[in-house]
N, C-alpha and C positions, 0 to 999 in steps of 0.2 A: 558238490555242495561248497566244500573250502574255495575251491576257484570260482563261482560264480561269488560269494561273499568279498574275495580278494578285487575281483574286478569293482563290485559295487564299491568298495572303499574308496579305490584307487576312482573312480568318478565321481563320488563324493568331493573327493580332495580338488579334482580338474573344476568343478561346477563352483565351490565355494571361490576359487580365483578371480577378481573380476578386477576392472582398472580403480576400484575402492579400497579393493583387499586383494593386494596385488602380492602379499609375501605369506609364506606358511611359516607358523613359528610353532616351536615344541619344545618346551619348556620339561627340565629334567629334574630328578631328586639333586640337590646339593649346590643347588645353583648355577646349573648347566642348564645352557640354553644356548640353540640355534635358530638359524632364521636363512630361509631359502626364497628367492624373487621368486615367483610361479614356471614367469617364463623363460627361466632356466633349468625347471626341472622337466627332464621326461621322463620319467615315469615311478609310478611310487606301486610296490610291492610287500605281501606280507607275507612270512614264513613261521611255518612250526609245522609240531609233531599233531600227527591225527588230526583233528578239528579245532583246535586253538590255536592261539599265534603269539608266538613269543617276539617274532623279530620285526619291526619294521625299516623298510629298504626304501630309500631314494636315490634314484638316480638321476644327475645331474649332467650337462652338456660340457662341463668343465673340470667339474671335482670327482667324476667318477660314482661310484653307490659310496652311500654311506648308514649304516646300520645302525638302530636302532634298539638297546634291549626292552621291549612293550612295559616291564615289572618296574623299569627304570622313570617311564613318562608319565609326567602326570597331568598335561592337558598339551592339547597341538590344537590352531584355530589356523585359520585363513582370516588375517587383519592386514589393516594398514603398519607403516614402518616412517618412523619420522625420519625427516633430511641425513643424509650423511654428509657431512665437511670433513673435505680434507686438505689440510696445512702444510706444506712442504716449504721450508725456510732455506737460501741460497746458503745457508751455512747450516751445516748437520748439526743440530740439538736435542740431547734428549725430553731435555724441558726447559722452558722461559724460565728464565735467569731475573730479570731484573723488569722491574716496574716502569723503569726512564727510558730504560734503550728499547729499540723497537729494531727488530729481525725483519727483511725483505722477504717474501716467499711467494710460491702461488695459492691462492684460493680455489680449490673445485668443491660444489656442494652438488651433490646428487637429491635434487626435490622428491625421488621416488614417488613422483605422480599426486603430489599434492601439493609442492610450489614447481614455478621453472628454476630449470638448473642452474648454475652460474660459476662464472670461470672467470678469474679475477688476477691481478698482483694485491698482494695486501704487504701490509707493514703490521705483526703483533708485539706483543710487550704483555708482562702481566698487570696487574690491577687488583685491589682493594687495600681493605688497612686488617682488620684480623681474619680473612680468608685468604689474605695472600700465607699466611703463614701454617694453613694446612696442606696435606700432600698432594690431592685433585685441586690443582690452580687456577682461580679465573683469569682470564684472558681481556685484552683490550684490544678491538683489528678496528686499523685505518686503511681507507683504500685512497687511493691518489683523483678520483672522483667520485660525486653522488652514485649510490646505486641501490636499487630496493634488492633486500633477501626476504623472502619468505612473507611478500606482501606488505611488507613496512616501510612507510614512507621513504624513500629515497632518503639515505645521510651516506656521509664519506665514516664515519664512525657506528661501531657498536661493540656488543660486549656480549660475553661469553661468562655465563654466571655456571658455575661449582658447584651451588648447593651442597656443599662436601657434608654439613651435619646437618641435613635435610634427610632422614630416611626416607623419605612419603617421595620427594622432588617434586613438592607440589604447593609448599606455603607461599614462596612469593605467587605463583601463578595463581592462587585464590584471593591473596591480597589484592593483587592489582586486578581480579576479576570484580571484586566488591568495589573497587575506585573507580573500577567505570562505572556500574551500576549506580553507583553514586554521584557519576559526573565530575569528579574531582579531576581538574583540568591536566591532560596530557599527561597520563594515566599510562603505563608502559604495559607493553604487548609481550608476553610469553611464549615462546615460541619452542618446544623442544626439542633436541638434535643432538645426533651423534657426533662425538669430535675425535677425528688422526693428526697426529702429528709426527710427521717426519715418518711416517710409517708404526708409529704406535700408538692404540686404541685407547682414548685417554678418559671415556666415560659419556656418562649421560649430561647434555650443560641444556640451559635457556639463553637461546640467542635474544637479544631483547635490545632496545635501543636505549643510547648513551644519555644521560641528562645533560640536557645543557642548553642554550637557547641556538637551536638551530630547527630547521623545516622537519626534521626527523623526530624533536621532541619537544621544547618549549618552542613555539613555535611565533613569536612576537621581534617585532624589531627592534634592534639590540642598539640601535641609536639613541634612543632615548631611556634604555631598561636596566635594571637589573636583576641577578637573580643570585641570594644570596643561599650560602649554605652553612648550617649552623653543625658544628662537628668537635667533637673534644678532640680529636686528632689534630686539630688547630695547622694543617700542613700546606695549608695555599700562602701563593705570594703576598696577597695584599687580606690583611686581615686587622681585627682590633677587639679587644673584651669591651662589650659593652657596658658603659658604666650604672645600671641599677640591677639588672639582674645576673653581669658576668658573660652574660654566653660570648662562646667561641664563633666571632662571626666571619666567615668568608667570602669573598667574590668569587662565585663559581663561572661567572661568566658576565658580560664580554671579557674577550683580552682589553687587558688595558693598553692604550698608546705606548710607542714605545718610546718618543721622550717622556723625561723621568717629571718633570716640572707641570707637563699635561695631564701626566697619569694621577699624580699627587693630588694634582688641581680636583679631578675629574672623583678619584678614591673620598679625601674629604667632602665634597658633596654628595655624594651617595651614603658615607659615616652620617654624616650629618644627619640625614633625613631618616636612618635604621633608627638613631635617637630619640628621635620626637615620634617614631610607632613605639618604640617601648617607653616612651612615658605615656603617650598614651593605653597602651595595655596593662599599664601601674595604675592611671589612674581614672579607670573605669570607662573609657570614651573608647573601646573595642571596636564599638560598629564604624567607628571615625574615621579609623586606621588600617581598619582591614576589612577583607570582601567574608560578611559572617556566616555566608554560604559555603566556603571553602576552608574556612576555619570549624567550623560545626563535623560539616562532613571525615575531615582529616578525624577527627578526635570520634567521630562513629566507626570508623578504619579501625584506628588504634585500639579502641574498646571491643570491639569482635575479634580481633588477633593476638587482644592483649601484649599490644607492642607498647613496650618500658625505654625502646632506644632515645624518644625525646627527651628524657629523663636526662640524658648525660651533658649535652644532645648529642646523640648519633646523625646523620645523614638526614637530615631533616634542612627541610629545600621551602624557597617563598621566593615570590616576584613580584617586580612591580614595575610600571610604566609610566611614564610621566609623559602627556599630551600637552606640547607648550598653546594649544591652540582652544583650547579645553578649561571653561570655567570651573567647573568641577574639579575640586580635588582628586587625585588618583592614592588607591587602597592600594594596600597590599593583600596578595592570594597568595594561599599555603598551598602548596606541592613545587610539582609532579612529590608524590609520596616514593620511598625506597627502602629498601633492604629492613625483612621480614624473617631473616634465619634465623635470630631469639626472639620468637612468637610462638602461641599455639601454649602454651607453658614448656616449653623448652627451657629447663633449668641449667644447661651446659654443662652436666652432671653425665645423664643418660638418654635414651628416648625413650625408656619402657617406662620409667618414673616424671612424670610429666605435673607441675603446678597447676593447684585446682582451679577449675574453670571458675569456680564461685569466691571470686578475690576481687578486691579493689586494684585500681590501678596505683602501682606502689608511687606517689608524688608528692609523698613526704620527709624525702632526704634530704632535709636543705641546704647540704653542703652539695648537689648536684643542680648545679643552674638551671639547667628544665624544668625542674619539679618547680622551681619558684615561679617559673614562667607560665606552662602549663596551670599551677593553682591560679594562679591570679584570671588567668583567661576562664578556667572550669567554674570558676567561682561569677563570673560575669551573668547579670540577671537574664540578659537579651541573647545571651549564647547557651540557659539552660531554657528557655520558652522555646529556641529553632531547635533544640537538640530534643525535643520531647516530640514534636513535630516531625523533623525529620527522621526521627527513630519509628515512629509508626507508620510514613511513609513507606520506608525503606521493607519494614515485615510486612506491610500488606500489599507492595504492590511490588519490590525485588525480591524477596527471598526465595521466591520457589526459582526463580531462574539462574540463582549463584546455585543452587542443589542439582538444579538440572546440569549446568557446569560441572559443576563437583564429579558426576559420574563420567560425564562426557571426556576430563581431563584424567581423571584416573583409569580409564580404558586406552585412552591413546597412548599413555605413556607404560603400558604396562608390557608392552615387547622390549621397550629401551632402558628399564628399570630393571628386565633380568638380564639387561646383556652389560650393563653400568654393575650389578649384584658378583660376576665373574670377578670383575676386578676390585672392585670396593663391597664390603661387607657390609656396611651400614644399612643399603639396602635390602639385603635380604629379608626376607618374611614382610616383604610388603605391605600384602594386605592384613596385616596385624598392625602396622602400624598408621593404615591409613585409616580402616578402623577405628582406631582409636583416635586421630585427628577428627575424622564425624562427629565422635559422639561429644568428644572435647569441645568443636564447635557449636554443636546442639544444645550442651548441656551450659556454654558460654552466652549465648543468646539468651537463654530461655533467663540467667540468671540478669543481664543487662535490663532485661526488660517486666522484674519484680523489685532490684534490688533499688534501695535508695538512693538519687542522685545518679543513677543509669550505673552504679557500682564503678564510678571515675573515680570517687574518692570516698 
């Protein structure tokens, strides 16, 4: 009887293998977890006394058995395994050091049967302004040509996001799942992967592409564009406070010429024209100045993820093009949208104590230039008529399929979430915490769409 049970397990476990769910994983008390390719395992056996089974046994082509105590697991599936990248730098590091300089290395990613593989030279460096400064580091990789990872438009650039105070690892990936639902132009792609470096395991990241006006993300030509980014970190080359509401405005892109006389020339008339959209956004002529499609939507983003970073402004991104051939005036469009780690009511306190979903968007600190910025636009007659519009669009004909995401993403990532949980705690207890992202999100909607003035202000 035990050995006809033993066998049936052990064909259970073969049958569940297939080139979709190609890896068996068995998740432990205390945040132990492993994960085995199928087809390296031969053969999985179970041991005990009399009719029960306390042990289970894998045996592997490489690593020998390896045992199992049964009172110790508390689920084992046959799923998929997101990409493994691994980074090996021509000079041994244990960790990127610096934001400017960039390390030579080779790139290998193992697509584990759900992108192709890829083998590269890359150039990394770190990246961000308050993620750079927790201990899981986001990363920036250059390669010396275009190349697509993981289905994403071919760029020589992308980025390697941390999530460090992200328990869930999943708020930018559902932001920028609602910006594309939404159409919010060039709309970045989340992609989740394992990352080594130099031979040590550095956690769970989102490989995702870089902003900036190239074929991989703004995708316009940069002869006649700009695309500016508004950030209190004030730390780009060419930059200026705008004179009515302040903001910190930067050229995120193109490079400018490198004579200085061209560049100047080329910087004041780009100043110049950021000008005349913030007086017009002072002085009621919004739909003049900008695309209110792209400005409505941005601020329906912001109001489901309860993202306050405009407020400072944080990383908040607009383009625009000027057709010299083109009678029309050309608007400015708000995005590609970014960085969602204070969202969800993340109060940078804890994550088990999370800010009530039933709150206004805080944009009454007038001493933070966004807030003035934002009011003046929330307060626009023609931006609260598409925003009531597109608000009812958006719940009756996207929400079931960001929920149907919602699951789809939180399955996929939950083998890389316990193997990211060994070495960073934050994530542990997972699904308590994602959980509670749900119903925060449910209970944030359902308030968006009773409360006065969509609960902006």
């Amino acid at each position: 009887m035990k050995k006809n049970i033993c066998t049936l397990l052990s064909t259970l476990f073969v049958l569940g293998a297939t080139a979709q769910n190609p890896w068996l994983h068995i998740y432990q008390n205390s945040n132990k977890y492993n994960a085995y390719k199928s087809d390296n395992i031969k053969e999985i056996y179970f041991t005990g006394d009399g009719d029960s089974f306390s042990k289970m046994n894998i045996v592997t082509n490489n690593e020998g058995t390896k045992t199992f105590d049964m009172s110790n697991i508390k689920k084992w599936q046959h799923a998929p395994n997101v990409p493994n990248i691994n980074i090996t730098t021509d000079t041994y590091i244990s960790e990127i050091q610096s934001k400017t300089e960039y390390l030579t290395g080779t790139f290998e990613m193992d697509g584990n049967g759900i992108y192709n593989d890829v083998s590269a030279t890359v150039n990394i460096r770190g990246r961000g302004n308050s993620t750079w400064k927790y201990s899981k580091k986001p990363y920036r990789l250059k390669f010396d040509k275009k190349i697509s990872l993981c289905n994403l438009k071919k760029a020589k650039s992308y980025v390697l996001l941390a999530n460090y105070i992200d328990p869930t690892l999943m708020r930018n990936a559902l932001a920028m799942k609602i910006a594309q639902l939404l159409e919010i132009p060039y709309a970045n792609h989340m992609v989740p992967v394992n990352v080594t470096l130099n031979g040590q395991y550095k956690g769970s990241y989102m490989l995702t592409e870089k902003v900036g006006i190239n074929a991989g993300s703004v995708d316009i030509d940069e002869t006649n564009s700009i695309l500016w980014e508004l950030d209190k970190n004030y730390d780009e080359e060419w930059k200026f406070r705008s004179p009515i509401y302040r903001l910190p405005v930067m050229i995120k892109d193109p490079d400018m010429p490198e004579n200085t006389t061209e560049a100047s020339s080329l910087f004041s008339k780009w100043q110049s024209d950021f000008i005349e959209f913030e007086k017009g956004v002072k002085d009621g002529r919004l739909s003049e100045v900008a695309d209110m499609e792209s400005v409505v939507n941005c601020f329906i983003l912001f109001a489901i993820t309860g993202n306050q970073e405009f407020c400072h402004p944080k990383s908040f991104y607009m383009y625009k093009t000027i057709d010299p051939a083109s009678e029309t005036p050309s608007k400015y469009t708000f995005g590609p949208v970014w960085d969602f780690d204070w969202c969800y009511g993340y109060n940078g306190r804890n994550h088990s104590s999370l800010l009530s979903p039933e709150q206004a968007l805080n944009i009454h600190d007038t001493s933070m230039p966004g807030c003035n910025f934002a009011w003046d636009i929330m307060h626009n007659a023609e931006f609260k008529t598409l925003f009531d519009k597109k608000w009812n669009e958006f719940i009756a004909g996207k929400l079931p399929e960001f929920w149907e995401y919602f699951d789809y993403y939180a399955n996929l990532i939950e083998p890389t979430t316990a193997q990211n949980s060994v070495k960073w705690s934050q994530t542990a207890n997972r699904d308590q915490h994602i959980e509670r992202l749900r119903l925060w999100i449910k209970a944030r909607i359902e308030y968006i769409g009773t409360a006065p003035n969509h609960g902006l202000y």
